[in-house]
Every structure is written in C-alpha cells, then in structure tokens.
N, C-alpha and C positions, 0 to 999 in steps of 0.2 A: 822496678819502676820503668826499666829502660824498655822491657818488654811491655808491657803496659799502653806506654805512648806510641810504642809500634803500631800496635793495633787498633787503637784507638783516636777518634778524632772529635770528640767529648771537649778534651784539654784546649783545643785547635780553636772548636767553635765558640768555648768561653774567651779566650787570649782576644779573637778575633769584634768578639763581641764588648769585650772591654775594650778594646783601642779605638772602634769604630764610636761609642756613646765617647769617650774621652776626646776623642775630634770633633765630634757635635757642639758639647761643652765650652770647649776654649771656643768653637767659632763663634757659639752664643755669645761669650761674654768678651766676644772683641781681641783675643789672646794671640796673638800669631804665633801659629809653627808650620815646619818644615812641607811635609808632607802626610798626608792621610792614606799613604799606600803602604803603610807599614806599621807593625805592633809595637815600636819604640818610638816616643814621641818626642820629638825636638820641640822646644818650645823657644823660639828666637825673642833671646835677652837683647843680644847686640854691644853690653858693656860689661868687662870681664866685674870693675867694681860690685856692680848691681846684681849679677849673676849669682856673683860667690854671698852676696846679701840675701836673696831670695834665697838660695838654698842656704843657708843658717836661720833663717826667718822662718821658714817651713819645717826646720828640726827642733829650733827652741820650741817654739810655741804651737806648732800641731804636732810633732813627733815622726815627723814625716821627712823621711831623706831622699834626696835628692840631686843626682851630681851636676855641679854644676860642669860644664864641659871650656876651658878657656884656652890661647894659642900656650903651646902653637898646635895644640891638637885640631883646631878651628883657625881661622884667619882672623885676626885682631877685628873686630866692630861684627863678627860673627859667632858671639858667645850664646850658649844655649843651654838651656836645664834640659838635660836626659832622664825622661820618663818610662817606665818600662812596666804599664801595665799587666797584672797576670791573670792565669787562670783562676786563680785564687781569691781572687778580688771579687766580690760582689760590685752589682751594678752600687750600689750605695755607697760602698767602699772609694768609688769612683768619683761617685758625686760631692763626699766630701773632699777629696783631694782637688777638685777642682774649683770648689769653694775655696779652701785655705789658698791655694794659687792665687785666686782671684783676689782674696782678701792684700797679700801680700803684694800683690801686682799695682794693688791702689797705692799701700803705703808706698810703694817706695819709687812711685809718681813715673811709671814706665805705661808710653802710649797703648795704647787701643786701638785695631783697627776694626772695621768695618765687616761686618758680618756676611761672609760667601754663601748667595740663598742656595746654593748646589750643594754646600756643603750641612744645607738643614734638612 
C-alpha cells in the first residue's frame, strides 16, 4: 500500500476533491468552519455541550462518527467536530454526510452564517 501511494496521486486527487465539494457544502448551507486549505475539516461548533451532541446525534441516527474536538485540546468557546474526509468517499458519500450535518445543526438550534460567494 505504502508503495502504491508513492507513486501514485489518484488517492491525492480524490482526498482532495472530497474536502474541496465538502467546503462548498457547509458554505452552502451556512455551516462555519475553519479553513478550506486543508483535507480535515473543522466545522466550528463553539460549545463543548452541543459538540459532544452533534457528534452523538450523527452516530445514533445516521451512523456516522465524528469527533467531537473540546478544551483543552481547543480553547473553551472553540469546540469543533473534526471531519476527515477520504479518498474513499464517493462524492455522494459526501453529500450525505453533509445533509445529516445539516439536519443535526437545525436540531440542535446552532447559528448559520452567511454564505462566502468565493467560496461557491
């Protein structure tokens, strides 16, 4: 495998291409995270309660895990679910995770910002 990804940039261009559709997404539907310069996604919670709620809410009911990130690995009011999409993921794959996100983002009444057109 390890020789594999050496040589290869197949794996790179899929990772690459999932994290990019997966920052579209959230910007779509109003979702804040950290940064779009990278294949792991912050997705800025802001409350360690509601974090460790989302990701329980994303494992009961879509089966989707998710960590939640709280201090002091973060600074207190800078809690965030750590996404880490892969090459393995299908763009679909994608688009449901960022439904159930979304779903869960309603219930559990955590803001929305404003859609970055740079970032459509």
């Amino acid at each position: 495998a390890v020789h594999h990804l050496r040589s290869s940039e197949v794996e790179r261009e899929q990772l690459w291409s999932n994290a990019q559709l997966m920052h579209r997404l959230l910007n779509e539907r109003g979702i804040p995270f950290i940064s779009d310069q990278t294949h792991i996604v912050s997705v800025m919670v802001g409350d360690e309660a509601v974090c460790k709620r989302m990701s329980a809410l994303l494992l009961d009911r879509h089966g989707i895990y998710v960590q939640a990130i709280n201090a002091p690995s973060v600074r207190v009011g800078e809690e965030i679910l750590r996404v880490a999409p892969g090459a393995v993921h299908t763009a679909d794959d994608v688009r449901e995770f960022v439904d159930a996100l979304s779903q869960v983002w309603e219930e559990v009444g955590s803001a929305r910002v404003p859609a970055t057109p740079a970032a459509l």
